[in-house]
C-alpha positions in Angstrom: 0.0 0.0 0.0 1.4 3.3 -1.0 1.7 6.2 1.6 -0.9 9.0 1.4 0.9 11.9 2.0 -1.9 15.3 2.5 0.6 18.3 3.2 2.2 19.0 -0.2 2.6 22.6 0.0 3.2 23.4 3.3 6.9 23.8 4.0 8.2 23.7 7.6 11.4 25.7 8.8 13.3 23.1 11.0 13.2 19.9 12.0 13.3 19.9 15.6 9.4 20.8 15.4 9.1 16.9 15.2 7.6 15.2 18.4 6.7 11.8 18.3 7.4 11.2 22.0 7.4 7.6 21.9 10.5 7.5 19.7 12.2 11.0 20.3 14.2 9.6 23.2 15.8 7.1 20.9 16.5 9.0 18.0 19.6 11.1 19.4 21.4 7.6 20.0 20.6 7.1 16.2 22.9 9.9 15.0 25.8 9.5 13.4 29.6 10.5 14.0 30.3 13.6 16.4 29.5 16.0 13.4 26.1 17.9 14.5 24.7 18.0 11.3 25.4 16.9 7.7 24.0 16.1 4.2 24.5 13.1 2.2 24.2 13.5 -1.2 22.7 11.2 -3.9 26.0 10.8 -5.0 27.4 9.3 -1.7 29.6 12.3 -0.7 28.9 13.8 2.4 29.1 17.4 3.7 29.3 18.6 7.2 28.2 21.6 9.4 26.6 23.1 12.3 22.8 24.4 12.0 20.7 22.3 9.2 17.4 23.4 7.6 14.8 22.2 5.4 11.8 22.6 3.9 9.5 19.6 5.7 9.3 17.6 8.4 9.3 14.1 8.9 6.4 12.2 6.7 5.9 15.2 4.6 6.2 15.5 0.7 7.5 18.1 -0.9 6.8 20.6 -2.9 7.0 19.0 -6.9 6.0 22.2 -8.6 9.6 23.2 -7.7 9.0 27.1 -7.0 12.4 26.8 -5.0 11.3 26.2 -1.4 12.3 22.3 -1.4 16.0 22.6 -0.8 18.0 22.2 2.6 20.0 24.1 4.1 23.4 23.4 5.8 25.0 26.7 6.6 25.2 28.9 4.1 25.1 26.0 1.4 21.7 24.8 -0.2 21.1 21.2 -1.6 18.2 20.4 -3.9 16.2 17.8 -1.7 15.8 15.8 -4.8 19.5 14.9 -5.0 20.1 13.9 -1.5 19.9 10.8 0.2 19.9 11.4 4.1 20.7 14.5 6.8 20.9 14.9 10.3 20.5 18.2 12.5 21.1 17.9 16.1 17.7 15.6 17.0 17.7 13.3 14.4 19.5 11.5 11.4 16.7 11.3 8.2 16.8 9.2 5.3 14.6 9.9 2.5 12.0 7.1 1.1 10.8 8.0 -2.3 7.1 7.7 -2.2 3.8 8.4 -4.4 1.8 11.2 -4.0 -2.0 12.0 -4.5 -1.2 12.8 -8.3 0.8 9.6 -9.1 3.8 11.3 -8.5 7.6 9.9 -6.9 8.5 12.7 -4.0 11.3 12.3 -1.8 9.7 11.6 1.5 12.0 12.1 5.3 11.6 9.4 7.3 13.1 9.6 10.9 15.6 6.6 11.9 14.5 5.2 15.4 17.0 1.7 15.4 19.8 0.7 13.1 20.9 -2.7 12.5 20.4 -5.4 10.3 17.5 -4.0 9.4 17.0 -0.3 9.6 13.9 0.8 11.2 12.2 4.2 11.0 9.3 6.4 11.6 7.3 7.3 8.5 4.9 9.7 9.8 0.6 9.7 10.2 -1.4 7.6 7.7 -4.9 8.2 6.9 -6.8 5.1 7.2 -10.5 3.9 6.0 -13.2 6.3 7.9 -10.9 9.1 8.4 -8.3 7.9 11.4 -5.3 8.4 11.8 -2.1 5.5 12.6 1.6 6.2 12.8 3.3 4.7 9.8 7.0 2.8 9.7 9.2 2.0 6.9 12.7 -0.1 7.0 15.5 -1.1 5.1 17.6 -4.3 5.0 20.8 -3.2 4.5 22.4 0.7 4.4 22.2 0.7 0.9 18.7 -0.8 0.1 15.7 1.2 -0.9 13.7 2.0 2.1 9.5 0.7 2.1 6.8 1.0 4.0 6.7 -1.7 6.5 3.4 -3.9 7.1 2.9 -6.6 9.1 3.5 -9.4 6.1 6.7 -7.6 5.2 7.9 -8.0 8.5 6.9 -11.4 9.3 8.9 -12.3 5.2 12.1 -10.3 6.8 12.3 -12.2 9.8 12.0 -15.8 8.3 15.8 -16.6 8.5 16.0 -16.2 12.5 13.6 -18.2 14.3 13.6 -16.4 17.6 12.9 -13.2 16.0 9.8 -15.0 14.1 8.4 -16.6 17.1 8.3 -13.4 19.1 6.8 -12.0 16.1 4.1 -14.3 16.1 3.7 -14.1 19.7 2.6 -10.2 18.8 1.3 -10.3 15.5 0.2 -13.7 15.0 -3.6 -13.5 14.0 -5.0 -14.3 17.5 -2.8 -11.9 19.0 -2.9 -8.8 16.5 -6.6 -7.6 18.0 -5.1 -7.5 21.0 -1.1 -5.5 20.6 -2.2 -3.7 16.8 0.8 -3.3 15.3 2.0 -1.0 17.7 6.1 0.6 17.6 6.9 -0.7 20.6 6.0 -4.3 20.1 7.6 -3.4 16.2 11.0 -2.8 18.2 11.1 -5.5 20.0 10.9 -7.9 17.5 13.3 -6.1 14.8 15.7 -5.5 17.9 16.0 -9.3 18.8 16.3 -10.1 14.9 19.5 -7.7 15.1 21.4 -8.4 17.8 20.7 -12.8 17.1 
């Protein structure tokens, strides 16, 4: 199922106006190297400084009409958010996940890492469901270099298959008896992808 992402026009100035409480605790330990912010480009070279802006916030797509408010800023440099790959400011480090909007079209989409391993695991903002509700959304990625995808409950239960602990305590949570009762809840979602990378 592709993500529906509402705020297409709506820039925001920083990222730190992120708070997802349930994960913001865990993010700082997901930053990278002792540089306070950088930018990885598309093209694998990365560029370092101290204050970071950009145009959106985690879960929303940018701006495709291109009326030069989706770039980032890092210092006094701007990159065209269409030709990077991640960033991190002093909260957070961000990957981007190319997703579809409402008119069929691929926009880079920042999605906010909350546990790296094996497989990558991070917070892909609200999702409107079926009667109007709302449900946090994750993605992941097996491997640093793989495309990052929305995660669902079959994806998961297909990347765990090849450690049996992990799949057990998957099924313990998300096994069709048990799903009414956790939901595929972040915490329980941890858990499992945790025990998968550290076994």
């Amino acid at each position: 199922m592709k993500f529906l992402l509402l705020a297409l026009f709506t820039p925001i100035t920083a990222f730190c106006q992120f708070t997802f409480k349930e994960v913001d605790h865990i993010t700082q330990q997901m930053r990278l190297s002792q540089y306070e912010c950088f930018v990885i480009k598309s093209t694998g070279d990365t560029v370092f400084g101290s204050k970071l802006k950009g145009p959106s916030g985690v879960g929303k797509a940018y701006d495709y009409f291109r009326d030069g408010r989706d770039d980032i800023k890092l210092d006094d440099a701007k990159y065209d958010v269409y030709r990077v790959r991640a960033i991190q400011d002093q909260y957070a480090y961000y990957s981007i996940m190319w997703v579809e909007n409402i008119l069929k079209n691929q926009v880079p989409n920042f999605v906010k890492l909350v546990l790296r391993g094996k497989i990558n695991l991070y917070y892909a903002g609200e999702r409107i469901k079926s009667g109007g509700n709302k449900s946090d959304a994750f993605a992941f990625q097996k491997g640093d270099l793989a495309p990052i995808k929305e995660l669902t409950r079959e994806e998961l239960r297909s990347l765990l298959s090849d450690n049996k602990q992990a799949l057990e305590l998957f099924d313990q949570y998300f096994g069709r008896r048990n799903l009414a009762e956790y939901g595929f809840k972040f915490k329980k979602i941890m858990e499992v992808i945790n025990l998968y990378n550290t076994n």
